[in-house]
C-alpha positions as CSV (number, residue, x, y, z in Angstrom):
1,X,90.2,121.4,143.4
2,X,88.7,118.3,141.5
3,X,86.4,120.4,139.9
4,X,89.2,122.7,138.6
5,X,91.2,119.8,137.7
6,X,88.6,117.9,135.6
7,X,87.6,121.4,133.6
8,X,91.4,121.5,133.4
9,X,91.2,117.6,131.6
10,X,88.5,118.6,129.5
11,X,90.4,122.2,128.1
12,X,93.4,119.6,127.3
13,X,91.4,117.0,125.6
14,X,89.7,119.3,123.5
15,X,92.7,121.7,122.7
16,X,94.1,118.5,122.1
17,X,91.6,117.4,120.0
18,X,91.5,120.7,117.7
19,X,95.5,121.1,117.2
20,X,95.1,117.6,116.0
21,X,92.3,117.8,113.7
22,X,93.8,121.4,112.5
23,X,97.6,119.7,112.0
24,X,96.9,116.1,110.3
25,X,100.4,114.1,110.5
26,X,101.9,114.5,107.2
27,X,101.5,111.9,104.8
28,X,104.2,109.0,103.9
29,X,106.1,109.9,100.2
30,X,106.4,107.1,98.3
31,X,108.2,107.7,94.5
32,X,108.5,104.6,92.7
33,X,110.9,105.9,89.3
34,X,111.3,103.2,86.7
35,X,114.4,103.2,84.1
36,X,113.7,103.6,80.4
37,X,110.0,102.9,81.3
38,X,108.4,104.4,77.8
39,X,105.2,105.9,77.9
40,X,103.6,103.1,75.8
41,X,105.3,100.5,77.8
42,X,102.4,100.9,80.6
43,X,98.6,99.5,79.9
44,X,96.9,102.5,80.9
45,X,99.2,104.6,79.1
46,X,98.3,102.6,75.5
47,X,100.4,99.8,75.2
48,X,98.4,96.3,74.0
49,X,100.9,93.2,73.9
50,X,101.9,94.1,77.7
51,X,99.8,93.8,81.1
52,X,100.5,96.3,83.7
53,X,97.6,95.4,86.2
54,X,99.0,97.1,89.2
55,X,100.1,100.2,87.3
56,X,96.7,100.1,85.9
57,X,94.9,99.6,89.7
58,X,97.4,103.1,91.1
59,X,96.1,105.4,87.5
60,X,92.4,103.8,88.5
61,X,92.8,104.8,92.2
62,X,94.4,107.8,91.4
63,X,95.5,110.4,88.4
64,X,96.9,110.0,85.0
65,X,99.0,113.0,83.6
66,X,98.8,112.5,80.2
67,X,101.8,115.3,79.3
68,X,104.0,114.4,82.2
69,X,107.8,115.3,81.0
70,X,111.3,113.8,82.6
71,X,114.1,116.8,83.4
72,X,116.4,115.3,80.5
73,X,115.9,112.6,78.1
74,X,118.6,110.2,79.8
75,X,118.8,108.6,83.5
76,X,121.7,110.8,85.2
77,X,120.8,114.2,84.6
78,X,117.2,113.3,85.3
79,X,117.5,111.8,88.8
80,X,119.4,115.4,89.2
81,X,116.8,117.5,88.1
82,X,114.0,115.1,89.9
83,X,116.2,115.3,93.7
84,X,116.9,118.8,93.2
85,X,114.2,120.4,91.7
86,X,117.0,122.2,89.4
87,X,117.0,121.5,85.8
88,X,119.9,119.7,84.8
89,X,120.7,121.9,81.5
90,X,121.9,124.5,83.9
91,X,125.2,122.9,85.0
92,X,126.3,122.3,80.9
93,X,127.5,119.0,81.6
94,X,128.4,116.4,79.1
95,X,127.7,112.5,79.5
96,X,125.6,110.7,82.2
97,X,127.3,110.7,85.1
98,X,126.0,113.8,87.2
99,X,126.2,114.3,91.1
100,X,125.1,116.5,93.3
101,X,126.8,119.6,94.9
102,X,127.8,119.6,98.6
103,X,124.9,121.8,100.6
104,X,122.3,121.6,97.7
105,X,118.4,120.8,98.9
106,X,117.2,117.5,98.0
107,X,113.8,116.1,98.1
108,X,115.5,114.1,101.0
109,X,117.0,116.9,102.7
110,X,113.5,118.6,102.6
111,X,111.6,116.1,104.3
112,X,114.4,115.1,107.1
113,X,113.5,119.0,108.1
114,X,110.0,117.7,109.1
115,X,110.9,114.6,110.6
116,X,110.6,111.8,107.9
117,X,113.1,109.2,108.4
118,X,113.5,108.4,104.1
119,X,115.6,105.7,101.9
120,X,116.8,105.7,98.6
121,X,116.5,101.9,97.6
122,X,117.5,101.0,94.0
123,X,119.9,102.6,91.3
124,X,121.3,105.6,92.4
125,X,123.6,107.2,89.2
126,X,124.6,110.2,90.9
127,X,127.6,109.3,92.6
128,X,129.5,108.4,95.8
129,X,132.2,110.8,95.8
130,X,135.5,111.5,93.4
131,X,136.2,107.6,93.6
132,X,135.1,104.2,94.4
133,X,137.2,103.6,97.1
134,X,135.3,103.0,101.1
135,X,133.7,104.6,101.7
136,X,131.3,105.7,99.2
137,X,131.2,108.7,99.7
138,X,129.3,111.5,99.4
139,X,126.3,109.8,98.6
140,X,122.7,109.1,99.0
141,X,123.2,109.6,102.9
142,X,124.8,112.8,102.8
143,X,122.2,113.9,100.4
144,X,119.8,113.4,103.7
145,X,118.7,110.1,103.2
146,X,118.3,108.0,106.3
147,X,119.1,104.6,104.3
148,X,120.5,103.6,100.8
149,X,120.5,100.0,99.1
150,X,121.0,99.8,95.8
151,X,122.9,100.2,92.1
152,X,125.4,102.3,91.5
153,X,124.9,103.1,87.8
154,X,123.1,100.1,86.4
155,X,122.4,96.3,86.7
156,X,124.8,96.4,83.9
157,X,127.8,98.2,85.2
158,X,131.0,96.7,85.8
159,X,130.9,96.8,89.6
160,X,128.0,93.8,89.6
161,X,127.5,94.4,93.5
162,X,124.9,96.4,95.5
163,X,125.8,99.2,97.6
164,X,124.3,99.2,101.1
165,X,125.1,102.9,102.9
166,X,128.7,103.7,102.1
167,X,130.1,99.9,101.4
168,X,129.8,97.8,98.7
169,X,127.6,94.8,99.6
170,X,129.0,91.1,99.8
171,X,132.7,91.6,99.5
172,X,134.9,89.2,100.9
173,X,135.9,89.8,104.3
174,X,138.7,92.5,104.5
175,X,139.2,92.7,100.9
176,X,137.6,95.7,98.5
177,X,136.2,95.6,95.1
178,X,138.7,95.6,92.3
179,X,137.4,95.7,88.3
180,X,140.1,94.0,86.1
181,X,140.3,94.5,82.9
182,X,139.3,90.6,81.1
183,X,137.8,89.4,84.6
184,X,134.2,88.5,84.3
185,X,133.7,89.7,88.4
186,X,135.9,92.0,90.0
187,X,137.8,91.0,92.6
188,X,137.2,91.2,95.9
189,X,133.5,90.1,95.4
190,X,131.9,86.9,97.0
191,X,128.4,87.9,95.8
192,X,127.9,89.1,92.7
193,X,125.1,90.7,91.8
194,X,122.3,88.4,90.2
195,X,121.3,90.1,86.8
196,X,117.5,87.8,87.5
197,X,116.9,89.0,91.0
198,X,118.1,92.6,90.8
199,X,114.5,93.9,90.8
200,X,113.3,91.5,93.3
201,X,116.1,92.2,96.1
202,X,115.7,96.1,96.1
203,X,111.9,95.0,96.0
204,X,112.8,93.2,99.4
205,X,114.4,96.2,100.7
206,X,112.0,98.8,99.9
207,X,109.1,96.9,101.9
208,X,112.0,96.4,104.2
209,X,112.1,99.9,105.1
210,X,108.0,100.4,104.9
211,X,108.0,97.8,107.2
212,X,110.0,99.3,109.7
213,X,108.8,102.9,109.7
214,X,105.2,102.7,109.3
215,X,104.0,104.2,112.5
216,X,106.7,108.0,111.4
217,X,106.6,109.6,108.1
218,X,108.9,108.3,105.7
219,X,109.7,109.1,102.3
220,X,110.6,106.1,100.1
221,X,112.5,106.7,96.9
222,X,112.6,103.3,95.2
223,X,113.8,103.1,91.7
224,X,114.2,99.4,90.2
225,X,116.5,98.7,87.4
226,X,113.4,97.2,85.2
227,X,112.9,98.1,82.1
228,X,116.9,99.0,81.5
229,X,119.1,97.0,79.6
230,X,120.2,93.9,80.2
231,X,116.7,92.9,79.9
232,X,116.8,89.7,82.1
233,X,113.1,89.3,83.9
234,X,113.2,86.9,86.5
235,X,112.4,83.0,85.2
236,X,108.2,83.5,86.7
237,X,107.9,86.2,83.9
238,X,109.4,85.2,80.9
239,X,107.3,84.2,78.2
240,X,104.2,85.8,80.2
241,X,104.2,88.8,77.7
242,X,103.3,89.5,73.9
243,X,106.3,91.8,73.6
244,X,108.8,89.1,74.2
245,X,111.8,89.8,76.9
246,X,110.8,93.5,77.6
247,X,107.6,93.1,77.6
248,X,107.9,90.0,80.6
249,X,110.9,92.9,82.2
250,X,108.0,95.6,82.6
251,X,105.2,92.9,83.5
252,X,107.9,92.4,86.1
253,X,108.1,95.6,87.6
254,X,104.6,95.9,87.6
255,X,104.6,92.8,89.9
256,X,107.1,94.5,91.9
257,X,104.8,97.6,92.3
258,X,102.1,95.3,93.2
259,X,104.1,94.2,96.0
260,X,104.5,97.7,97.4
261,X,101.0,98.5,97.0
262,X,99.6,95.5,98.8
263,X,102.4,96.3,102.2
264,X,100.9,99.9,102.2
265,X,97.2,98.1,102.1
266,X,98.8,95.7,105.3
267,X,100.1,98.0,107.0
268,X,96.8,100.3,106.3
269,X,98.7,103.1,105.9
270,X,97.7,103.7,102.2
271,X,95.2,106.4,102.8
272,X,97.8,108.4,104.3
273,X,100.4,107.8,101.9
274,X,101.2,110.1,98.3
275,X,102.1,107.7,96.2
276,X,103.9,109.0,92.8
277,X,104.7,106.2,89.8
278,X,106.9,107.4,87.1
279,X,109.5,106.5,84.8
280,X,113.4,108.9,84.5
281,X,112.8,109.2,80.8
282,X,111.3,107.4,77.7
283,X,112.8,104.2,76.9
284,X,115.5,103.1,73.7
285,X,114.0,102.0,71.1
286,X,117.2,100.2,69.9
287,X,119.0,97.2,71.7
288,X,122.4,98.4,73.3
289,X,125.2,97.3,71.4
290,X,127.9,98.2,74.1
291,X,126.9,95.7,76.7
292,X,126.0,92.5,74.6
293,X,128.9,90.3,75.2
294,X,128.9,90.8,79.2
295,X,128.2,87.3,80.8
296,X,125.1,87.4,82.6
297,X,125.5,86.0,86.0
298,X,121.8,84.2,86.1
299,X,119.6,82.4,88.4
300,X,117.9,80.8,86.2
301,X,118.9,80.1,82.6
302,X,115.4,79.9,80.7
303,X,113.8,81.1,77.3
304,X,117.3,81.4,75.5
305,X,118.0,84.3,77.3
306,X,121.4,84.6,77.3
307,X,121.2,85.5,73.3
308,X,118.0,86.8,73.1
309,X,118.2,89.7,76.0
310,X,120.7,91.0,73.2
311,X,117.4,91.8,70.8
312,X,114.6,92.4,73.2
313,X,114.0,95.9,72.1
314,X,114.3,94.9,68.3
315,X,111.8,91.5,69.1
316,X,109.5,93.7,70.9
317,X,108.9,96.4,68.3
318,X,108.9,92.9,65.7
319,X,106.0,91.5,67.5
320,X,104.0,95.5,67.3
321,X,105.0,96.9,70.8
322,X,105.9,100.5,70.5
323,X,107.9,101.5,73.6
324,X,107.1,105.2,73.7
325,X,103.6,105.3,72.3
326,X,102.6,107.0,69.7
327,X,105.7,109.6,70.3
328,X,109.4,109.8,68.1
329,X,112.1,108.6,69.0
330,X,113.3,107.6,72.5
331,X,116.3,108.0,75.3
332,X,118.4,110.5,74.8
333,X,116.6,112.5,72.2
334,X,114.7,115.6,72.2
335,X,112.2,114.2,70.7
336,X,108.7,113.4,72.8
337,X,109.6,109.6,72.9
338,X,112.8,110.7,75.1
339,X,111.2,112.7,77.7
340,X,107.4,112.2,77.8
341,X,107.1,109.9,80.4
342,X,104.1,107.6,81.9
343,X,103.0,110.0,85.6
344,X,100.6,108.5,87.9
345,X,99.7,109.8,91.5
346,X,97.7,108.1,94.1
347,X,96.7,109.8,97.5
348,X,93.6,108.5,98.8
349,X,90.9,110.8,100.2
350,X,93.3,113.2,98.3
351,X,93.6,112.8,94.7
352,X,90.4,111.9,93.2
353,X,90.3,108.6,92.1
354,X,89.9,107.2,87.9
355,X,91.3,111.5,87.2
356,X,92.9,112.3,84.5
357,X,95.6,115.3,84.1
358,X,96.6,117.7,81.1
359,X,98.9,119.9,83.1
360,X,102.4,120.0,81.7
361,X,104.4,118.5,84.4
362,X,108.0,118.0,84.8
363,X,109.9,115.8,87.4
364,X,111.8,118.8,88.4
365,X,108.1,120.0,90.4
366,X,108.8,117.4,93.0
367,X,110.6,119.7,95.2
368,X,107.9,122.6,95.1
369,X,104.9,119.8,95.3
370,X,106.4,118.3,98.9
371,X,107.7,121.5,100.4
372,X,103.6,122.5,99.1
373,X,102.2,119.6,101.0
374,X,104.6,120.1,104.0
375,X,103.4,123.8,104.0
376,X,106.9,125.2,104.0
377,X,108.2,127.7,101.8
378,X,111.3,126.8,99.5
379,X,114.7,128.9,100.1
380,X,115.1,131.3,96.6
381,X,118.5,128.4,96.4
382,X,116.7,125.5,95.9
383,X,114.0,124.0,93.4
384,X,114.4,127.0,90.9
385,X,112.9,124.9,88.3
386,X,110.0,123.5,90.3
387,X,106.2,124.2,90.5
388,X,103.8,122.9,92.7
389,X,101.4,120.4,90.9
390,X,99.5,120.0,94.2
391,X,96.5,122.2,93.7
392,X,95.9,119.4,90.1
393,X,96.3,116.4,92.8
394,X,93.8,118.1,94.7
395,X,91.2,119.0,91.7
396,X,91.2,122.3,92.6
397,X,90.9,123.4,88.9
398,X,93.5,125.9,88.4
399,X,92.2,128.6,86.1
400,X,96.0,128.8,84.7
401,X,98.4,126.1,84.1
402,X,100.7,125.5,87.0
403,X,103.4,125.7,84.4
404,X,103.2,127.7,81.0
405,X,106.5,126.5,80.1
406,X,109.3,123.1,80.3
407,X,112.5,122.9,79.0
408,X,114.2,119.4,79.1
409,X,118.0,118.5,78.3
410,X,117.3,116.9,75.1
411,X,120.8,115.4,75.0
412,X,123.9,114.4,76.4
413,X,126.0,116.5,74.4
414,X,125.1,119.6,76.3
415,X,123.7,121.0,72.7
416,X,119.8,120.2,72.6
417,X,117.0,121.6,74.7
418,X,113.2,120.8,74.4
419,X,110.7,123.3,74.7
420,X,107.2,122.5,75.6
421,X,104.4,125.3,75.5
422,X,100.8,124.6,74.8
423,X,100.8,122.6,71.5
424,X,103.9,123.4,70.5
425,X,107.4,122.2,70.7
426,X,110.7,123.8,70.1
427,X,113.8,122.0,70.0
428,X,116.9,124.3,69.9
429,X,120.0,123.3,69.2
430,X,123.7,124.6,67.7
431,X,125.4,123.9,64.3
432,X,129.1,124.7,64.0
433,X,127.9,127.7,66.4
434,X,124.4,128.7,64.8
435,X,121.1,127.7,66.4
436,X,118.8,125.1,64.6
437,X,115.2,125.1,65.4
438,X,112.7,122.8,64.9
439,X,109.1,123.2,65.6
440,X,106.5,121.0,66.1
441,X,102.7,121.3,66.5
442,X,101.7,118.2,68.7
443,X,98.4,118.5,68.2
444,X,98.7,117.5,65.2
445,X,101.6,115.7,64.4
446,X,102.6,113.7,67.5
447,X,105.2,111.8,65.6
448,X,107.0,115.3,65.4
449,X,107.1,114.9,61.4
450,X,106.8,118.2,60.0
451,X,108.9,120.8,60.7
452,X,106.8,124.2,61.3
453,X,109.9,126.3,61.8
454,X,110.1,128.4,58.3
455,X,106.1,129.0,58.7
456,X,105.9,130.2,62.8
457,X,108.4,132.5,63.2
458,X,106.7,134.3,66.4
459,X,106.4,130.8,67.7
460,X,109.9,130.8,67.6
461,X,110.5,133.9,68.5
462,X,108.6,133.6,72.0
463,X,110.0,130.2,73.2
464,X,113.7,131.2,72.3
465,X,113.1,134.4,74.3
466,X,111.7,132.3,77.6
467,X,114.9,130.1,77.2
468,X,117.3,132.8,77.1
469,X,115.3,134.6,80.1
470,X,115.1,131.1,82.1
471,X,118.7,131.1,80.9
472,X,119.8,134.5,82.6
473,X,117.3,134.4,85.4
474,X,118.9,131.2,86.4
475,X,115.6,130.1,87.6
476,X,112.1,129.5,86.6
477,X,110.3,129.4,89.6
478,X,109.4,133.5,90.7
479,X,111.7,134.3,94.1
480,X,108.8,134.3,97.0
């Protein structure tokens, strides 16, 4: 009998052993979004007058896509396209203010299937329901997320308090948040928000959450307010730039992304932790007129910034910063400065460290990359715009590009899309009811200069064809 018993012990241990070695725990999903980050706003990505160290340290550690693309050239419709895998052109909404349908997969929805516990710490900008009465809802938590803190819109909306779940955070006891008209706080509210510690509370939070589910999967979507007007970097960072304001904003965030890193190295739970740093879409190359005469509710006053966080973009660009690179235009164009975004991925043991990417990516191949790495097929109703980038993560050298084609909303007017395809670049759009192309070839003309339309008819020809198919397919991704 103790014979039987120990062979019985050794078939477990080493059963044991294989299932284990065969069916690695899934990693931790970390996606830190940043808003109006521009692709020449990062180090590594170009820029000179700003220092992005720990940005720098994830592409050295990890892989650069070079020609990395947001769903939409503005926050809103992105954040849609990125949680849902869809691409937000589909739904032919106008303005910024999208939210997502009852019953539609998220990213978070996904990965609660497989256990994760997840939060969604920072701005949010896809709604909490028909109104903004409590609760707030339906919002990050009925989109599956475990945990929300964060932003409704902005650190420059007119709510200036946190959400935390479905409440707003630091109201006065039994009162609720009221905006009137003239009134520099609404009522109701015994903490305002902090325009100078925005960033470094949702910061807190986010390493918070690590903390507290290090030893399950968790999927963190943190997305900090930095670069996004007001541009108000907390008193340690300003002046530390040579892009003024917005350049001290981003050096910032890259502190902030520093502090994640080094609570994934403490806990050592890096190596088993995907984590993606990105940006919604490119950033404005023009200061915000709208919100210049809010008064900025500071913890610190330094640097003149109360007058000067109304010219940061204009100083920066003065002292020979160029927000999106060597690419036109910025937010909410169709132009490669609106959607070309900065993409780094960092998966130790994984993603092959100092690598550099020229797949055309889009943030809508989220969804397909995690149901990919959680070896679960997508239903035909979800992601229909997403592709796997997995197998470039992994080096595994594709012989074809994971995606021949991206179309991004180039607008919120529901009247622009951008086509990317190789070297070229379409951008279709409507006049009084005709369509207006205009073609680019950005492998030579990055700054989208000359219009190639009149001399590439086939060119056009082709990519209008794949939008009207992606267009009555109502899907880009092939049904499995």
């Amino acid at each position: 009998m103790r014979t039987n018993m120990y062979l019985l012990g050794l078939l477990a241990f080493f059963f044991g052993s294989v299932t284990a070695f065969a069916a690695p725990p899934h990693p931790n999903i970390v996606i830190i979004m940043a808003d109006d980050l521009g692709y020449g706003d990062v180090s590594c990505f170009g820029a000179t007058k700003i220092q992005t160290p720990n940005i720098d340290t994830l592409a050295s550690e990890g892989m650069m896509f070079i020609d990395a693309h947001s769903a939409a050239s503005v926050c809103s419709p992105s954040r849609y396209g990125l949680m849902t895998g869809q691409s937000p052109w589909r739904l032919h909404r106008k303005g910024n203010g999208y939210r997502l349908e009852p019953g539609r997969m998220t990213l978070a929805s996904l990965v609660k299937e497989h256990g994760y516990r997840s939060a969604a710490v920072g701005k949010w900008h896809l709604g909490y329901g028909p109104n903004w009465e409590k609760p707030l809802s339906p919002g990050p938590l009925e989109a599956g997320f475990s945990y929300h803190f964060g932003v409704p819109t902005n650190h420059n909306d007119q709510y200036r308090a946190f959400v935390e779940n479905h409440d707003f955070f630091g109201l006065e006891p039994g009162k609720k948040l009221e905006v009137v008209k003239g009134q520099v706080f609404p009522s109701g509210l015994a903490e305002p928000r902090v325009e100078d510690q925005v960033d470094t509370r949702l910061t807190e939070k986010a390493i918070e959450f690590i903390r507290e589910n290090s030893d399950t999967p968790f999927f963190l979507y943190f997305t900090p307010c930095a670069p996004h007007t007001h541009v108000t970097p907390a008193a340690p960072f300003r002046g530390t730039s040579q892009a003024g304001l917005l350049g001290d904003y981003v050096q910032e965030l890259d502190f902030h992304v520093g502090e994640i890193i080094d609570t994934l190295d403490e806990l050592k739970i890096a190596d088993n932790t995907l984590l993606i740093f990105t940006s919604d879409n490119g950033n404005s190359p023009k200061d915000f007129k709208g919100t210049q005469d809010t008064v900025l509710n500071l913890a610190v006053d330094s640097h003149n910034i109360r007058e000067k966080f109304k010219t940061a973009k204009l100083d920066a660009r003065a002292m020979g910063h160029y927000t999106n690179g060597p690419w036109h235009d910025g937010k909410g164009s169709p132009y490669e400065g609106g959607h070309r975004i900065p993409f780094i991925a960092r998966w130790p043991g994984k993603v092959a460290p100092d690598s550099l990417s020229t797949q055309l990516v889009c943030l809508t191949d989220m969804m397909a990359t995690i149901a990919d790495i959680l070896d679960t097929p997508l239903p035909d109703d979800a992601g229909e715009d997403s592709f796997s980038i997995l197998p470039a993560l992994l080096d595994t050298k594709p012989e074809q590009p994971l995606r021949e084609i991206a179309f991004v909303q180039g607008d919120t007017k529901d009247n622009a899309i951008a086509i990317r395809a190789g070297r070229w670049k379409l951008i279709e759009s409507t006049d009084n009811g005709k369509k207006v192309h205009e073609l680019f070839d950005l492998s030579e003309d990055r700054g989208e200069t000359k219009n190639l339309a009149s001399k590439n008819p086939e060119v056009i020809e082709r990519l209008s064809a794949a939008l009207a198919k992606a267009r009555a397919d109502g899907r880009t991704r092939s049904v499995q």
